[in-house]
C-alpha positions as CSV (number, residue, x, y, z in Angstrom):
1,X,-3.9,11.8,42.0
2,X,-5.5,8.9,40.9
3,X,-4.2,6.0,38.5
4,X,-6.9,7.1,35.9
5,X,-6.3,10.7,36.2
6,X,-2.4,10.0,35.8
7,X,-3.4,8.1,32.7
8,X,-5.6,10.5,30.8
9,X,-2.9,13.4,31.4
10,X,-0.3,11.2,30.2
11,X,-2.2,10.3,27.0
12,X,-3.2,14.1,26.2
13,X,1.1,14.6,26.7
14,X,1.3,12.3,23.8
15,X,-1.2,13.4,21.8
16,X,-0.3,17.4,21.9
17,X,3.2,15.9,20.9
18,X,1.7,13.9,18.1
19,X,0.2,16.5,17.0
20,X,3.1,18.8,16.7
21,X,5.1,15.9,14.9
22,X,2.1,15.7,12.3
23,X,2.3,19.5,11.7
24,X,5.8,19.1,10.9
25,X,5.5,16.0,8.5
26,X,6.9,13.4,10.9
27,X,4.0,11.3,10.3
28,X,5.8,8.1,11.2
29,X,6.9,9.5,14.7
30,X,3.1,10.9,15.1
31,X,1.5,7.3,14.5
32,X,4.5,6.3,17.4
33,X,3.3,8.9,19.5
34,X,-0.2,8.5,18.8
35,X,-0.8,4.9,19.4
36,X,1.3,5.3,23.0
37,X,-1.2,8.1,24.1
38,X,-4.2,5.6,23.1
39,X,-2.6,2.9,25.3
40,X,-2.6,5.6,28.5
41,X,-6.5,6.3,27.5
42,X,-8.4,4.4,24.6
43,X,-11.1,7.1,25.2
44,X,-8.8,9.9,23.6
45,X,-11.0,10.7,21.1
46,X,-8.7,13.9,19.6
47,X,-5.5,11.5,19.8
48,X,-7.5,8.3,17.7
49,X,-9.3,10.8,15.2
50,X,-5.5,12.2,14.5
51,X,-4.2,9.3,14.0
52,X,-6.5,8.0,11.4
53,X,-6.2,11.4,9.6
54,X,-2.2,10.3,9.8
55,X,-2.8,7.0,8.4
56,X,-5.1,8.3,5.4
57,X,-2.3,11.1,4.8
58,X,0.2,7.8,4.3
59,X,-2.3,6.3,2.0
60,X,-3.7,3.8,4.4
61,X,-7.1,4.2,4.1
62,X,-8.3,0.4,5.6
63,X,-6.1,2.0,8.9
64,X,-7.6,5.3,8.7
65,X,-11.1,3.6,8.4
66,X,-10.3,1.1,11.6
67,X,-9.5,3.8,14.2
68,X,-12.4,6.4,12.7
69,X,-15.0,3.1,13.0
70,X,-13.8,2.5,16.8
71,X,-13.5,6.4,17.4
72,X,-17.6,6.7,16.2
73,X,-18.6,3.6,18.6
74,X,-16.5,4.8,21.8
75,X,-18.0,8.1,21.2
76,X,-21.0,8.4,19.4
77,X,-22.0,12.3,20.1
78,X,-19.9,15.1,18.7
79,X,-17.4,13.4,17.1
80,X,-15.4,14.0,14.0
81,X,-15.0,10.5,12.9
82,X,-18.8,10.7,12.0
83,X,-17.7,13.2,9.3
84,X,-14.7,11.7,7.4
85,X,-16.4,8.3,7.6
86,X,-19.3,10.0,6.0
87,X,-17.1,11.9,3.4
88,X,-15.2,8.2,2.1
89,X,-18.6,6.8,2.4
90,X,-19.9,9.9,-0.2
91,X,-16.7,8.7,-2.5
92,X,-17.6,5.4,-3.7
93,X,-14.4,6.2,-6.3
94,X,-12.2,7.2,-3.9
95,X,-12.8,4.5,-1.8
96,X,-12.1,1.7,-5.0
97,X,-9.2,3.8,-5.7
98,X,-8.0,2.9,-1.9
99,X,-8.8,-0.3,-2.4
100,X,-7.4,-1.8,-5.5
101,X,-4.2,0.3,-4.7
102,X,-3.7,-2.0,-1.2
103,X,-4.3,-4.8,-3.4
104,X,-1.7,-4.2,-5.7
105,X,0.4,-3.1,-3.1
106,X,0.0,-6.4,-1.1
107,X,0.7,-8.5,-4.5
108,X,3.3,-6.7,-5.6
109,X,5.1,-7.5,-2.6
110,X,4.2,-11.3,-2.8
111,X,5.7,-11.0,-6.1
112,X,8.8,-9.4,-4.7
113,X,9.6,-11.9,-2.2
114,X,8.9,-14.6,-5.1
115,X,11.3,-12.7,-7.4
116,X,8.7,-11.9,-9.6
117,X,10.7,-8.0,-9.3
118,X,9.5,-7.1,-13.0
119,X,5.8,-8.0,-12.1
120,X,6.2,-6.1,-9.2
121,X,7.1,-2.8,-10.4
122,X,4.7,-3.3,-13.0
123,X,2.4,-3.4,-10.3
124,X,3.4,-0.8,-8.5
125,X,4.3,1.9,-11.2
126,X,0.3,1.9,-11.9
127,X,-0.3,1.8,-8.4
128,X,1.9,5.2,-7.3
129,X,0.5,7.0,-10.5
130,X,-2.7,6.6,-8.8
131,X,-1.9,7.4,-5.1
132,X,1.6,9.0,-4.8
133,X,1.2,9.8,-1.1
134,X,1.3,5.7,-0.4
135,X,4.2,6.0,0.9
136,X,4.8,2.0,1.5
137,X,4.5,1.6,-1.8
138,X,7.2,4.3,-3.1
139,X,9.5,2.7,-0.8
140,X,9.2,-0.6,-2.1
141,X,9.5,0.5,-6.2
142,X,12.7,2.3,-5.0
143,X,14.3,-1.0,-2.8
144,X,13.3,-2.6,-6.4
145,X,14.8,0.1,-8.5
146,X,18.0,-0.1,-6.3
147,X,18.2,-3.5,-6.8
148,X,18.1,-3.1,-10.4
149,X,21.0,-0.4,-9.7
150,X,18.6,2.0,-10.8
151,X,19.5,5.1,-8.2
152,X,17.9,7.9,-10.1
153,X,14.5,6.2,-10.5
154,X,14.7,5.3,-6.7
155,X,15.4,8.8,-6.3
156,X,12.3,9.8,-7.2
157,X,10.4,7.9,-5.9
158,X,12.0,8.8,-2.2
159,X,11.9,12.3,-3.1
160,X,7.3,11.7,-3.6
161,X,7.7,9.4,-0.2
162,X,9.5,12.3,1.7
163,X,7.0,14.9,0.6
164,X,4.3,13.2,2.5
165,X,6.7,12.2,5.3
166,X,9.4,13.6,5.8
167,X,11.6,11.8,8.2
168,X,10.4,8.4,7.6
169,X,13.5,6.6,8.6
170,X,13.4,3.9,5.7
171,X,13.3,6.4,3.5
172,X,16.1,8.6,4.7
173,X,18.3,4.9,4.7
174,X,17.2,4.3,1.2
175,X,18.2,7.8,-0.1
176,X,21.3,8.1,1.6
177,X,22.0,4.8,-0.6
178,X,20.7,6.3,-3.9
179,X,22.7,9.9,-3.2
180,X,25.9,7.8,-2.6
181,X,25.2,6.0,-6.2
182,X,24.0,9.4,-8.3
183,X,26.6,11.1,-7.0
184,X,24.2,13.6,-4.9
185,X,26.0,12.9,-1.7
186,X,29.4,14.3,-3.2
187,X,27.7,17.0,-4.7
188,X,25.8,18.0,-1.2
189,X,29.2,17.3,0.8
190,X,31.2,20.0,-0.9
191,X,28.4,22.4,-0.7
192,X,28.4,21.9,2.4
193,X,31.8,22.6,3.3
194,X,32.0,25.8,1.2
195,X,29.3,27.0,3.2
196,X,31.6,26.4,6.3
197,X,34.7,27.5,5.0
198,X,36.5,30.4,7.0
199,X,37.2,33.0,3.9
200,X,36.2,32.8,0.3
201,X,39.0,33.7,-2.1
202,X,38.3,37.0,-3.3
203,X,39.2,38.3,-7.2
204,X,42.3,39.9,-6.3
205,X,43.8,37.5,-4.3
206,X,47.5,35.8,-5.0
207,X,49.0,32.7,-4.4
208,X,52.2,32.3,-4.0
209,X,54.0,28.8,-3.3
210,X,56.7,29.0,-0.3
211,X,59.9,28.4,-2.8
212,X,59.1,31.8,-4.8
213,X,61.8,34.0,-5.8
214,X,61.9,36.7,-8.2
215,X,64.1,36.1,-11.6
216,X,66.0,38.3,-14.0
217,X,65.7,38.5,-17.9
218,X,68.9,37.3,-18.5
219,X,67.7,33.6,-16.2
220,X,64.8,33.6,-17.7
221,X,66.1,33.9,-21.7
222,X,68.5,30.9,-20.3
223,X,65.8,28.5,-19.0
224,X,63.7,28.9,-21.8
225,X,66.6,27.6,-24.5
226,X,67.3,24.9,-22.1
227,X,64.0,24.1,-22.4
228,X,63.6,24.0,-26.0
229,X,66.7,21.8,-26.2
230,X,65.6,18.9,-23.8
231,X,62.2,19.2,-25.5
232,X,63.6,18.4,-29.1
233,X,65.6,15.3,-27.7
234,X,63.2,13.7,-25.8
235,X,61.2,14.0,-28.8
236,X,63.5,12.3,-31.4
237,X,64.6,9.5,-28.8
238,X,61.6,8.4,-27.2
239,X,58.4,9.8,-28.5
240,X,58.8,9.0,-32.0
241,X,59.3,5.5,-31.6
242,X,56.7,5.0,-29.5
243,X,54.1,7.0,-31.1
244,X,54.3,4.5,-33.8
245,X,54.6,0.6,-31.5
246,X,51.2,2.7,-29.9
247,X,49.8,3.3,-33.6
248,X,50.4,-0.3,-34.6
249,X,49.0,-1.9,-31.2
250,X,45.3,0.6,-31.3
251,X,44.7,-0.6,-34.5
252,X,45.3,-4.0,-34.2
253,X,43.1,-4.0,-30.7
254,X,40.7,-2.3,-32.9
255,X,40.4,-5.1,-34.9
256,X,40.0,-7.8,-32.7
257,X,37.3,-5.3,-30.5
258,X,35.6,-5.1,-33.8
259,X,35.5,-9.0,-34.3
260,X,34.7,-9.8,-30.2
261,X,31.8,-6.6,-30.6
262,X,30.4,-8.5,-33.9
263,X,29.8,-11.6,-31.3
264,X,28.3,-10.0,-28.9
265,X,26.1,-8.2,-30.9
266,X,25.0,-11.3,-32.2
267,X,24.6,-13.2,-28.7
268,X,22.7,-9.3,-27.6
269,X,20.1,-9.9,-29.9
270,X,19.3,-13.2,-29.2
271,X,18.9,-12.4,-25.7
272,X,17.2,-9.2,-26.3
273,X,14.4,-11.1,-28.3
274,X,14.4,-13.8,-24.9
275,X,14.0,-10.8,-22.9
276,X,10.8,-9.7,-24.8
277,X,9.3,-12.6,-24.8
278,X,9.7,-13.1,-21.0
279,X,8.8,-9.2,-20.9
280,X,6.0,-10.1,-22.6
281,X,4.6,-12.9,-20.5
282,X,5.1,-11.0,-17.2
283,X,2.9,-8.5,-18.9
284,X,0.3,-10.5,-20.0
285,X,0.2,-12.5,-16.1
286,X,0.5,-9.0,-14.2
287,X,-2.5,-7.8,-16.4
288,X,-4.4,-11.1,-15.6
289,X,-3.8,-10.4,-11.6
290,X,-4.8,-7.1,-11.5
291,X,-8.1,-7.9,-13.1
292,X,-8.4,-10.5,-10.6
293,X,-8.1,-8.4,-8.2
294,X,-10.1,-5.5,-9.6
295,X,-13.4,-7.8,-9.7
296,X,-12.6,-9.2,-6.1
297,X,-15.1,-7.2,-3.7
298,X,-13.9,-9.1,-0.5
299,X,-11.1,-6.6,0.3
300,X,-10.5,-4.9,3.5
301,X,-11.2,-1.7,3.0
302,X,-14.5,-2.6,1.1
303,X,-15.2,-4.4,4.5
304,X,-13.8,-2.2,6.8
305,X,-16.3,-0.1,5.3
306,X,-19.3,-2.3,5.3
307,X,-19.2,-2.6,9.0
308,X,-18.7,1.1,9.4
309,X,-22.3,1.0,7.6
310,X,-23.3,-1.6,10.1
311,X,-22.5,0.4,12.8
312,X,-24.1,3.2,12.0
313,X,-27.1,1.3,10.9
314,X,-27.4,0.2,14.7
315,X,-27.3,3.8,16.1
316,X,-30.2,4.4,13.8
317,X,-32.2,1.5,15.7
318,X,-32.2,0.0,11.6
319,X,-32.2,-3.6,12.4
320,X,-32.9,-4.7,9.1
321,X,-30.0,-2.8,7.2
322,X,-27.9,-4.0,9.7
323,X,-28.9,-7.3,9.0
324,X,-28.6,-7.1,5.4
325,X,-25.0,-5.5,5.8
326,X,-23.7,-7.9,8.0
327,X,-24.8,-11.4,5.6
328,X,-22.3,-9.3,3.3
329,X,-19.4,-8.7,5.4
330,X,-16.6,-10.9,5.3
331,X,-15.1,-10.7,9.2
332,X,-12.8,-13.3,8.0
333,X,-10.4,-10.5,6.8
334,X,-10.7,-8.2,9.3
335,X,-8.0,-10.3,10.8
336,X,-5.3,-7.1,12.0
337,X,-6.7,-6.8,16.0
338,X,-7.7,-3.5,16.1
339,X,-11.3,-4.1,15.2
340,X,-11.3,-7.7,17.1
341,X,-13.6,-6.4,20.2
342,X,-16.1,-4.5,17.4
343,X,-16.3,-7.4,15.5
344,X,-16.8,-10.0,17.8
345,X,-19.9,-7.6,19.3
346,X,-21.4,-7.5,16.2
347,X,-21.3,-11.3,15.3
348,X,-22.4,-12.0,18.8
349,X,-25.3,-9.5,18.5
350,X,-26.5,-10.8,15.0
351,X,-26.3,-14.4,15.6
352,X,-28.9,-13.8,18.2
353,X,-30.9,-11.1,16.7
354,X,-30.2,-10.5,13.1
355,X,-31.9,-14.3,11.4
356,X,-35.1,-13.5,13.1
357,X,-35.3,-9.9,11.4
358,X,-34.3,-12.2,7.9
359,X,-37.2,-14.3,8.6
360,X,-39.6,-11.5,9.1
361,X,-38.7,-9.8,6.3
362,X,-38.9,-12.9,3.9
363,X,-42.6,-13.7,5.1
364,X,-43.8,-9.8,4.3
365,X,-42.4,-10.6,1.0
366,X,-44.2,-14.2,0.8
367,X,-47.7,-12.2,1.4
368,X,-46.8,-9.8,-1.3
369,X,-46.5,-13.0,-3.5
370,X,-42.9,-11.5,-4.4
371,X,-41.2,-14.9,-4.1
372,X,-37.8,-14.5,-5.1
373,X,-38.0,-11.4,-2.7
374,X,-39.2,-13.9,-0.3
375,X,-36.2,-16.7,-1.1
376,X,-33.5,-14.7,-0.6
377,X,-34.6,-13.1,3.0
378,X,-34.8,-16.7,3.9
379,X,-31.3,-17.5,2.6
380,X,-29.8,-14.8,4.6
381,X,-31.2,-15.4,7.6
382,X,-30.0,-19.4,6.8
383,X,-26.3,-17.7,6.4
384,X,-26.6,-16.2,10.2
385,X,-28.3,-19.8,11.5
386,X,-27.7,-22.7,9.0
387,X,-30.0,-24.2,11.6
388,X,-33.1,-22.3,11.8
389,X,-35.6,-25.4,10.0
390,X,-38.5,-23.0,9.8
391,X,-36.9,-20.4,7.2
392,X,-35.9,-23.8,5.3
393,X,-39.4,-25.0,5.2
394,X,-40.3,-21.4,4.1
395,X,-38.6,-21.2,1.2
396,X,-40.1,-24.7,0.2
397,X,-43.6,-23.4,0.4
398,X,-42.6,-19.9,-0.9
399,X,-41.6,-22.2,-4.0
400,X,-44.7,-24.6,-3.6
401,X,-46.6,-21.6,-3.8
402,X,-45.3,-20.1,-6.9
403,X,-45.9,-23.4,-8.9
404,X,-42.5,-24.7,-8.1
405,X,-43.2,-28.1,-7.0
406,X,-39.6,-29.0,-8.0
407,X,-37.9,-26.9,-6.2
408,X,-40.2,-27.1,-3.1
409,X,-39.9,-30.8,-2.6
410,X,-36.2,-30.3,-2.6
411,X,-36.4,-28.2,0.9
412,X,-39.0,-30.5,2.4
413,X,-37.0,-33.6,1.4
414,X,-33.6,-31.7,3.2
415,X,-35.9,-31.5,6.5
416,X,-37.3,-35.2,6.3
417,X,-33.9,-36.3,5.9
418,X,-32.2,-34.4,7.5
419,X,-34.0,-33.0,11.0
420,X,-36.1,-35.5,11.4
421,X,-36.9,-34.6,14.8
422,X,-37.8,-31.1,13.9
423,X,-41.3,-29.6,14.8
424,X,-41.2,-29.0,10.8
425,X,-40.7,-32.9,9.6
426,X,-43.8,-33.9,9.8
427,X,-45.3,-30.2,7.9
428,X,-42.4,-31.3,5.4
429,X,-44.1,-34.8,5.0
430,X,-47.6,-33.9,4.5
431,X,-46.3,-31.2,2.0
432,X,-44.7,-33.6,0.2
433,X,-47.7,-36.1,0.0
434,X,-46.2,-38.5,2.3
């Protein structure tokens, strides 16, 4: 058997084992399992579409969008991917939904590690409203809810993350900590052992300690006078007298309670009032970020999905939309290596060929006399190759055309300064009068 062979049987192993673990809600141990089958065979289709189903179950969509992106371009013929790229793409909602949740996940954990905890559950409440199945993100509001000693909250917020998955192993360590602290853990333990227990009493049953014996009326009438006869001196010779030293001493601790409580009220409010002030502050700055970060359209997921467009924009032999996608991607933050080879083809590919289809474009828009049409073709196609002169002396005479001497003399002087050795400099000059 042959090394590649081995490989591919190896991989499908891991993936029918994934697969099992995702049926079951292990969905940490499936993305394990997963990602060791696609290192046997990156061409296992079944095992890569799983795993980005896995991911979008967690609430990763930017993941889920990476391996369904690479799935479509190793395998472009009867492929699933196509379809639940196609379905987020038909949810532009969704999709925002996705987005501005990874946001506030990622700066509510900046604000966590900056001790900003109170801006950070801010964030995150809102957040887990939205997407309960982001699993990350319950697990991080219950670390800060158990740091506030707040077990029960954390509690239910483990209790969402272990409905999606259910032997995340985080999770299990975090609610082990919050059972211990509601007293769950007890409560389990001696259910437990009653379930174990050899014999349940029954109703009729009688216990009887080892020293039993039977006694006779005429004992009994004797221990019960005795009784009453210790009681009554033990009554007048030492609970009397201190029934009333313990009368005395409550309520002069009352009183000095009551004077050390009026203090602290006093010192309760003041900080109270501190509090809300503060309270109110970290509200006003959380509500400032996440509208930053609501109007911010540079996100991954936004671009993850962008150059899923691209992609399929090149199987469609559509030059030009690819062009226009790609002057809108930011590659910058596809920065997390599993997209690297993709995205490096791509920028290769369009530096080469995508400025040229700008160019074209922007000249069928200069015949149609739709300048600003015209203008911004040529400004892409400058974004792709800041040093293609021509579309630079284009825009100049799109503008000299429209009336815009201004604006026009501005390009030609950039060439005549600036590339003086072009083929353009010495159109630039005569179109400048020079």
């Amino acid at each position: 058997m042959d090394t590649g062979m081995r490989n591919r049987q190896i991989s499908n192993a891991y993936y029918n084992v994934g697969l099992e673990k995702a049926k079951e809600r292990d969905l940490t141990g499936a993305v394990q399992v997963l990602k060791k089958s696609l290192r046997f065979h990156k061409y296992q289709t079944d095992a890569r579409n799983l795993l980005g189903l896995v991911y979008h179950e967690l609430g990763e969509v930017g993941a889920a969008l990476a391996q369904w992106i690479i799935s479509l371009n190793l395998q472009e013929e009867n492929n699933l991917a196509e379809g639940y790229l196609k379905a987020l793409q038909n949810s532009p909602g969704y999709l925002d939904m996705a987005d501005q949740a990874a946001k506030k996940y990622n700066q509510s954990l900046n604000y966590a590690r900056n001790e900003n905890e109170d801006l950070a559950v801010l964030l995150l409440m809102r957040m887990v409203e939205e997407m309960p199945n982001y699993v990350k993100a319950q697990q991080l509001l219950a670390l800060l809810y158990m740091h506030h000693e707040d077990y029960t909250k954390a509690g239910r917020c483990l209790f969402q993350a272990m409905k999606v998955d259910r032997y995340n192993p985080l999770t299990q360590r975090y609610m082990t900590i919050a059972k211990a602290n509601t007293g769950k853990a007890e409560v389990e333990k001696r259910k437990l052992k009653n379930a174990f227990s050899h014999r349940q009493m029954q109703d009729d049953d009688i216990i009887l300690p080892p020293s039993y014996k039977e006694n006779t009326g005429l004992q009994s009438v004797l221990n019960i006078l005795a009784g009453l006869v210790m009681g009554v001196v033990v009554v007048f010779f030492l609970v009397t007298p201190t029934i009333r030293d313990s009368i005395v001493s409550r309520y002069e601790e009352e009183i000095r309670q009551g004077l050390e409580l009026v203090n602290q009220k006093s010192l309760q409010i003041d900080e109270l009032n501190r509090k809300l002030e503060d309270a109110s502050e970290a509200q006003q700055e959380a509500e400032s970020s996440l509208e930053t970060m609501v109007n911010d359209s540079g996100s991954v997921i936004s671009q993850y999905q962008r150059l899923a467009q691209i992609l399929q924009a090149y199987r469609s032999e559509d030059m030009r939309t690819a062009a226009q996608l790609y002057v809108e991607t930011d590659f910058s933050v596809l920065t997390d290596g599993v997209l690297d080879e993709i995205g490096s083809w791509v920028q290769q590919d369009m530096a080469a060929n995508g400025y040229p289809v700008l160019e074209q474009m922007g000249d069928e828009a200069a015949a149609r006399g739709n300048t600003d049409q015209a203008v911004d073709y040529y400004q892409k196609s400058l974004q792709i190759n800041g040093g293609n002169i021509g579309a630079i002396f284009k825009i100049g005479m799109a503008y000299k055309n429209a009336g815009n001497v201004d604006q026009a003399n501005e390009f030609f002087g950039e060439i005549i300064m600036n590339h003086p050795d072009s083929e353009y400099a010495a159109q630039a000059k005569e179109q400048r009068g020079f």
